[in-house]
C-alpha positions as CSV (number, residue, x, y, z in Angstrom):
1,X,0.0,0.0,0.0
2,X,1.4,3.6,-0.7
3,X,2.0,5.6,1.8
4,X,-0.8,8.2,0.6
5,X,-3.1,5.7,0.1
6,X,-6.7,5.8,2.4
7,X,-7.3,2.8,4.6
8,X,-10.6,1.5,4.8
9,X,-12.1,1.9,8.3
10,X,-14.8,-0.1,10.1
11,X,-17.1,2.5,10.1
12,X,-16.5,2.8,6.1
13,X,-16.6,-1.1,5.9
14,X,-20.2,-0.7,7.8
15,X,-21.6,1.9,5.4
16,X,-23.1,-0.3,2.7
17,X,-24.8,-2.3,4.7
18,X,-26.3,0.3,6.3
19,X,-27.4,1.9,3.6
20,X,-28.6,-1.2,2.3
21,X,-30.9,-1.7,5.1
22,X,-32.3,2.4,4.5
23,X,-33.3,1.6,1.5
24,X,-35.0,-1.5,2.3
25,X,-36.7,0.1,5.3
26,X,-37.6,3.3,2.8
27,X,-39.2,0.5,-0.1
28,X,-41.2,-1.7,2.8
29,X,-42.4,2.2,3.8
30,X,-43.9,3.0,0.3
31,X,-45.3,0.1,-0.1
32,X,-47.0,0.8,3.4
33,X,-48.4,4.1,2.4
34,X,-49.6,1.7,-1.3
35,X,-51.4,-0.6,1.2
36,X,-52.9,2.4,2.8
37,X,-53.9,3.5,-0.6
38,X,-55.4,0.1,-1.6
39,X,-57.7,-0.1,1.3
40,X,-59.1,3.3,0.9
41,X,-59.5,2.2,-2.7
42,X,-61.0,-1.0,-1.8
43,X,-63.7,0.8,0.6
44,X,-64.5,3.8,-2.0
45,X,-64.3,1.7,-5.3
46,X,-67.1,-0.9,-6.5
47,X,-70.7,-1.3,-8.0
48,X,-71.3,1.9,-6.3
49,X,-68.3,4.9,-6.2
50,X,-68.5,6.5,-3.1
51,X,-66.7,9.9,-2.7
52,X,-63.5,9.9,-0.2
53,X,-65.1,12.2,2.2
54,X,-68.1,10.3,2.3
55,X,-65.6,7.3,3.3
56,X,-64.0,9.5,5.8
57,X,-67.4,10.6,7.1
58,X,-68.9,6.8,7.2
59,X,-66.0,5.2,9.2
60,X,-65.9,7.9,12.0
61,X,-68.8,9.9,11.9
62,X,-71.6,7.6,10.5
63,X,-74.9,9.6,10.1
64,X,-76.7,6.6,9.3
65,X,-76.7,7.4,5.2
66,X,-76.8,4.4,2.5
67,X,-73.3,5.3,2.0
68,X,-72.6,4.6,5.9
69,X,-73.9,1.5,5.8
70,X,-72.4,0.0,2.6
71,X,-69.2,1.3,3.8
72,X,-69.3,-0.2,7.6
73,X,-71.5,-3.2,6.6
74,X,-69.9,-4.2,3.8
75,X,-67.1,-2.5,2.5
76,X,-65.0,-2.8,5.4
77,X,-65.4,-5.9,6.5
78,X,-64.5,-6.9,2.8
79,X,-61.2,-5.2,3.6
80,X,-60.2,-6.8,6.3
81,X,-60.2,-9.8,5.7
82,X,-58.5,-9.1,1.9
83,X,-55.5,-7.6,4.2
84,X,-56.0,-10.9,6.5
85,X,-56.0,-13.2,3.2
86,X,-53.1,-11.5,1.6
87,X,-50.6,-11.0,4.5
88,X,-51.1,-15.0,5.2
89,X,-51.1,-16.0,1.3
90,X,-47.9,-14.2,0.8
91,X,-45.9,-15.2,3.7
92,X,-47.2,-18.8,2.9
93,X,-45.8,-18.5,-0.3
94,X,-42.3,-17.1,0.7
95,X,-42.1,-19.6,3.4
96,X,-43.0,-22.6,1.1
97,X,-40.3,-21.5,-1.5
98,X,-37.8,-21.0,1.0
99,X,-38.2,-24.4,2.0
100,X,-38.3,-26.3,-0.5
101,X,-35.7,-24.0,-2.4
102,X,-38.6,-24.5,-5.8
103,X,-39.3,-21.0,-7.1
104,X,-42.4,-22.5,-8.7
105,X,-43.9,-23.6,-5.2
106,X,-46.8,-22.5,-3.8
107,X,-49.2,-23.0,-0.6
108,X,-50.8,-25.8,-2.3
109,X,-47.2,-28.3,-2.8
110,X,-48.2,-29.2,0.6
111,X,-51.4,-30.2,-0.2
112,X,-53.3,-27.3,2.1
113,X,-55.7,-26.4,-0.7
114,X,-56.8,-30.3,-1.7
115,X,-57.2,-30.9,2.1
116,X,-59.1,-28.1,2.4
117,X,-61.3,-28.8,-0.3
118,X,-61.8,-31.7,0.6
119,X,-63.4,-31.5,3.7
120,X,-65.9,-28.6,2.7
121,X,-66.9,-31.6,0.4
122,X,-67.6,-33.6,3.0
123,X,-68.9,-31.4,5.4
124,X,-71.3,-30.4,2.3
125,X,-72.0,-34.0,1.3
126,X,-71.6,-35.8,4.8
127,X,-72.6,-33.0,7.5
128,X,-75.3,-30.9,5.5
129,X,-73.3,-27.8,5.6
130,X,-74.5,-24.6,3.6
131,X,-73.3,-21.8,6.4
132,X,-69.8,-20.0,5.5
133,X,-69.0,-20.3,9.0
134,X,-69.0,-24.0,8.8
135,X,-67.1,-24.0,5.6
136,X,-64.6,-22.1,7.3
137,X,-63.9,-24.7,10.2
138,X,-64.1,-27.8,8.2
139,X,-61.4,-26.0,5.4
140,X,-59.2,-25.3,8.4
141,X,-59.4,-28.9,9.4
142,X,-58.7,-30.4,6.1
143,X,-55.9,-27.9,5.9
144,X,-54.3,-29.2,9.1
145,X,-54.9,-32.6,8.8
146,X,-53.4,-32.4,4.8
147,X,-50.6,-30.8,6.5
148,X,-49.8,-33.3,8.7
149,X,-49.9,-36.1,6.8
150,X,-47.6,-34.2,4.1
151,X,-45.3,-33.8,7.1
152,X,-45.5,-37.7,7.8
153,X,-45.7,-39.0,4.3
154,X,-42.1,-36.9,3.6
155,X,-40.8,-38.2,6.8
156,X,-40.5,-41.5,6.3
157,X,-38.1,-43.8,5.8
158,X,-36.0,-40.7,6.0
159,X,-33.0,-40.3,9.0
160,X,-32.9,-36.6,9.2
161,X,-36.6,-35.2,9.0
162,X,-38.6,-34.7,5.7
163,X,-36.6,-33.1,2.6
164,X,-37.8,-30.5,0.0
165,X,-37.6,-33.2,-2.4
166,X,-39.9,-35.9,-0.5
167,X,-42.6,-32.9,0.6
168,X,-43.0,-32.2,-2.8
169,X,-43.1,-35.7,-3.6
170,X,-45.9,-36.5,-0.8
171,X,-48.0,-33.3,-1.2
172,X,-48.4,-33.9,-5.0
173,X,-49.6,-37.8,-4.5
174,X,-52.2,-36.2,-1.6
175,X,-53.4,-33.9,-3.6
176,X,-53.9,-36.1,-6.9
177,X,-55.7,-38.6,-4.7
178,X,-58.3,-35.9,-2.8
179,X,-58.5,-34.3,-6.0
180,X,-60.3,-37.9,-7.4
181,X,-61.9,-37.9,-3.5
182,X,-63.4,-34.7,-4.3
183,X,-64.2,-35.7,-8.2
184,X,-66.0,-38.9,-7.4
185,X,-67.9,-37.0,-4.7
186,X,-69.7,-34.2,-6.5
187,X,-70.6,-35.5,-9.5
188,X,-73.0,-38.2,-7.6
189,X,-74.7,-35.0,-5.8
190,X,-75.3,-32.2,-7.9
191,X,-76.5,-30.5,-4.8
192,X,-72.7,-30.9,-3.3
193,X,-71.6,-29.7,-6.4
194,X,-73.2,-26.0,-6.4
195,X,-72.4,-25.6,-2.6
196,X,-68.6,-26.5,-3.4
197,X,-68.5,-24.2,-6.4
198,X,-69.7,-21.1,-4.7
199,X,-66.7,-21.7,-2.3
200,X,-64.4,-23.2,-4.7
201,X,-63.6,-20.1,-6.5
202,X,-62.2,-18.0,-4.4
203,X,-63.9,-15.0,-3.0
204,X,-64.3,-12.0,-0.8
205,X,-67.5,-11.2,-1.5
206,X,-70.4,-12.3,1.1
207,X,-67.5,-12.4,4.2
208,X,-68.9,-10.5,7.1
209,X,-66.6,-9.9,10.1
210,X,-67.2,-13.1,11.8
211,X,-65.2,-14.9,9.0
212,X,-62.2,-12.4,9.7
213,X,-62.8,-13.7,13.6
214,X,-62.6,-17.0,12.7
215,X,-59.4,-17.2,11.1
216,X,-57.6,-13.7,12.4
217,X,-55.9,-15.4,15.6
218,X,-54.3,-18.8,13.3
219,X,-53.1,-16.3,10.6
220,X,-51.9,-13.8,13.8
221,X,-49.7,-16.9,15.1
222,X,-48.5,-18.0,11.7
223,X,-47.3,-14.8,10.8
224,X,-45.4,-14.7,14.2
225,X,-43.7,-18.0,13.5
226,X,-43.0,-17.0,10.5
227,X,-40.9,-13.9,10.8
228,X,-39.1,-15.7,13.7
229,X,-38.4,-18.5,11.6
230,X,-36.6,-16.0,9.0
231,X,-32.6,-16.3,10.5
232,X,-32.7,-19.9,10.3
233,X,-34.7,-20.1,6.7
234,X,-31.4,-17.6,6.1
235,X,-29.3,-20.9,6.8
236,X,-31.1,-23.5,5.4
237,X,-31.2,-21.7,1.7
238,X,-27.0,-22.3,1.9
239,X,-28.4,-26.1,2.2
240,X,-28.7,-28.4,5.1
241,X,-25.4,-29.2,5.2
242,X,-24.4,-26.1,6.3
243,X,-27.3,-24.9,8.0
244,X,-26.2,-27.8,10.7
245,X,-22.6,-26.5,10.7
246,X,-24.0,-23.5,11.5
247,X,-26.1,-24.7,14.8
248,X,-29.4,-24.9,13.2
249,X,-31.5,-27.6,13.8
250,X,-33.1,-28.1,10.7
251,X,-35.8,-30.9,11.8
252,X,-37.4,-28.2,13.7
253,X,-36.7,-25.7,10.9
254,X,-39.2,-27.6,8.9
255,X,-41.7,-28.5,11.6
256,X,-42.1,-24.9,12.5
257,X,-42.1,-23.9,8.5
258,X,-45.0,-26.3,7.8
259,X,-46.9,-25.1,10.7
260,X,-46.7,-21.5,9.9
261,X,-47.2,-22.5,6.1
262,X,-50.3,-24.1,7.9
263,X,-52.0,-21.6,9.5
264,X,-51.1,-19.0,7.0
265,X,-52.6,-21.2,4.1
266,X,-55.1,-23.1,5.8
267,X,-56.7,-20.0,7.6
268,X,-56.5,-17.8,4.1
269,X,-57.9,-20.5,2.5
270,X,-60.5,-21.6,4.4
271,X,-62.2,-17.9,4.7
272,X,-62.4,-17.1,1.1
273,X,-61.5,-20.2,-0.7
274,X,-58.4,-21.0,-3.0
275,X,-56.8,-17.9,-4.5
276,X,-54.6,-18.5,-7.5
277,X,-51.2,-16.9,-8.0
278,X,-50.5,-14.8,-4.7
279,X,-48.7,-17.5,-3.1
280,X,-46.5,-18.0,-6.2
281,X,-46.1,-14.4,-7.7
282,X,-45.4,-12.5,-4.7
283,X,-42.7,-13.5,-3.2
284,X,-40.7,-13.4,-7.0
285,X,-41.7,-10.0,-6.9
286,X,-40.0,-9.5,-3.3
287,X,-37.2,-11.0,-3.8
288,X,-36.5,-8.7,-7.0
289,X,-36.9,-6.0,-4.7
290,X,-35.2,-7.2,-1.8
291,X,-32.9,-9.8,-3.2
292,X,-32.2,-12.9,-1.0
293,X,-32.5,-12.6,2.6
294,X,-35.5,-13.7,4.1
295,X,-35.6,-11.4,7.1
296,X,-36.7,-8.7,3.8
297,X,-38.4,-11.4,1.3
298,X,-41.3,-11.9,4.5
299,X,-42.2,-8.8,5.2
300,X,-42.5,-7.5,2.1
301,X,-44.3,-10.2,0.4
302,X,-46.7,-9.8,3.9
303,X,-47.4,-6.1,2.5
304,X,-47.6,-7.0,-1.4
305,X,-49.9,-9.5,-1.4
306,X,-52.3,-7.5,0.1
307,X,-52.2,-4.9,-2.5
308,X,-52.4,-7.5,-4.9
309,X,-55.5,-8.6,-3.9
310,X,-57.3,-5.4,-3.1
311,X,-56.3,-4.4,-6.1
312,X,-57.4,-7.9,-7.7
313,X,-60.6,-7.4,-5.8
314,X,-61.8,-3.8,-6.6
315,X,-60.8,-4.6,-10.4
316,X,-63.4,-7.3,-10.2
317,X,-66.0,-5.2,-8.9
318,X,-65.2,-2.1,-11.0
319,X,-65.3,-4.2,-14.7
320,X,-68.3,-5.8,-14.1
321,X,-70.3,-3.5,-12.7
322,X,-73.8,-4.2,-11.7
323,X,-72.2,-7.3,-10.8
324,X,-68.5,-8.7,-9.7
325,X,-66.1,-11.1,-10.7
326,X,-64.9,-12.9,-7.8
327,X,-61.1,-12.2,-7.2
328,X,-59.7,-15.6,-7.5
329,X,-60.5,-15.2,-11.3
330,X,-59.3,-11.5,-11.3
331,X,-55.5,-12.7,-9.5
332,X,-55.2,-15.6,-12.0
333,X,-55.3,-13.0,-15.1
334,X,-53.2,-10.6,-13.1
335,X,-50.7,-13.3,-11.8
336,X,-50.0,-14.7,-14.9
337,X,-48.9,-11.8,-16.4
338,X,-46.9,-10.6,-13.9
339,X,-45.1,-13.9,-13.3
340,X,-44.2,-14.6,-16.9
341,X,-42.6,-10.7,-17.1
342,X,-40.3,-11.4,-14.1
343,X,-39.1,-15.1,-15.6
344,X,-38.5,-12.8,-18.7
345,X,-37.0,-10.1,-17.2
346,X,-34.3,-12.0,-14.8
347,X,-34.1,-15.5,-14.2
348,X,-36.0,-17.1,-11.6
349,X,-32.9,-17.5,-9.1
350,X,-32.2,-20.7,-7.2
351,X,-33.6,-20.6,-3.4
């Protein structure tokens, strides 16, 4: 080194990674104030515009107006559980690709969605069910219970826990097999059939707030197991291997991943029915952003999904107006798009 030459200090060493972390914290902030913007949109825009101050006037100083009560009735209840759905649909789907290191996973690998289904079938067929409330605790069951047996399915004959490579392997022979349970169920009852259709396609439309209390406290807990879980999904992307050298224990790694991806998916799912594409685009779109690190790739999926579905959700009731199209048709246009431009536009890295 010559003598006039500048030596790098700590401090300067330190720099980049701070300012790293700014701009993170500044791109996680603008997409707050987008969320913020997405509900507003979400409770002023539909079959019926309501003005913003109308909106301001209905949620804290209701006169009792038609506005009022399409607004508190209706419109934000909606909303709610559309921020509910999407924080849990897109921390599911970051969690689920971290795992099992496949950028094309989604909630359903682990066979959440056929469980799910599955039992609103047979609480439709078996049980008599027709309430939305009772769909939602028979979906959270076969969500669990899918889960589970996932979980067991990978697990065996295995030495060191279930791998990426045998929950794929197990949640795509579960879900083949409900998928014909499910199949062979409705088309004897015709009857079933509607019922399982209204859920089946994914909706926020017709949720009142006692859907949202059903679920909130599952998602609540998943989405606290899941950003705790972040450090060691940090490790386990550099491979299991050295996520052991490196004092993880990757058995429970897993075990906590699937029960996160468990609650988050199950309780999303059974509220409002499967919803194409969050799960799967999101996070791609997050990690663009954020690169890598899954202490950044959670939270921000947790705050784009949501704006992906409001969004989703008040295109669906702005295009068809009198009517709506249910957003689980709306984020399966939108998602496609959206995924095939990032493939195109960088290659979908390894996890």
């Amino acid at each position: 080194m010559t003598a006039g030459a500048a030596v790098p200090t700590a401090a300067g060493r330190e720099r980049p990674g701070r300012n790293l972390r700014r701009r993170r914290l500044r791109g996680l902030a603008v997409l707050l104030v987008l969320l913020v913007l997405a509900i507003l949109a979400s409770i002023a825009l539909g079959t019926k515009a309501i003005p913003l101050s109308h909106v301001w006037s209905g949620l804290f100083a209701p006169t009792g107006t038609e506005d009022d009560i399409v607004i508190r009735s209706l419109r934000v209840p909606r909303t709610i559980l559309g921020v509910l759905v999407g924080v849990a649909l897109g921390l599911a789907g970051a969690l689920i690709q971290g795992h099992t290191r496949n950028p094309l996973a989604d909630p359903g690998l682990l066979g959440v969605n056929s469980g799910a289904a599955f039992f609103v079938v047979v609480g439709i067929y078996v049980f008599g069910v027709t309430s939305l409330l009772g769909y939602v605790w028979f979906a959270f069951a076969g969500a669990m219970v899918a889960s589970i047996a996932v979980f067991l399915l990978g697990s065996a004959g295995g030495r060191g826990g279930p791998t990426p490579v045998s929950l794929a392997l197990a949640g795509a022979a579960l879900s083949f097999l409900l998928s014909g349970l499910i199949s062979a169920i409705i088309l004897v009852d015709t009857d079933t059939l509607d019922a399982y259709r209204f859920w089946n396609v994914g909706s926020l439309a017709g949720r009142d707030t006692s859907i949202a209390g059903q679920v909130v406290w599952f998602i609540v807990a998943g989405v606290l197991i899941a950003l705790a879980s972040a450090p060691a999904l940090n490790a386990l992307s550099l491979g299991e291997d050295v996520a052991r050298s490196l004092g993880q224990n990757v058995r429970l790694t897993r075990a906590l991943g699937i029960v996160a991806i468990t609650l988050l998916a199950g309780g999303a799912t059974a509220a409002c029915g499967p919803i194409a594409f969050v799960g799967l685009a999101v996070p791609h779109a997050a990690r663009a952003i954020t690169g890598p690190d899954q202490r950044w790739v959670l939270p921000y999926s947790a705050v784009l999904a949501p704006i992906l579905l409001l969004g989703a959700d008040v295109v669906g009731r702005v295009i068809a107006r009198p009517g709506e199209i249910e957003v689980g048709i709306i984020t399966a246009f939108i998602g496609a798009p959206v995924f095939i431009a990032l493939v195109r536009r960088r290659r979908v890295a390894e996890l």
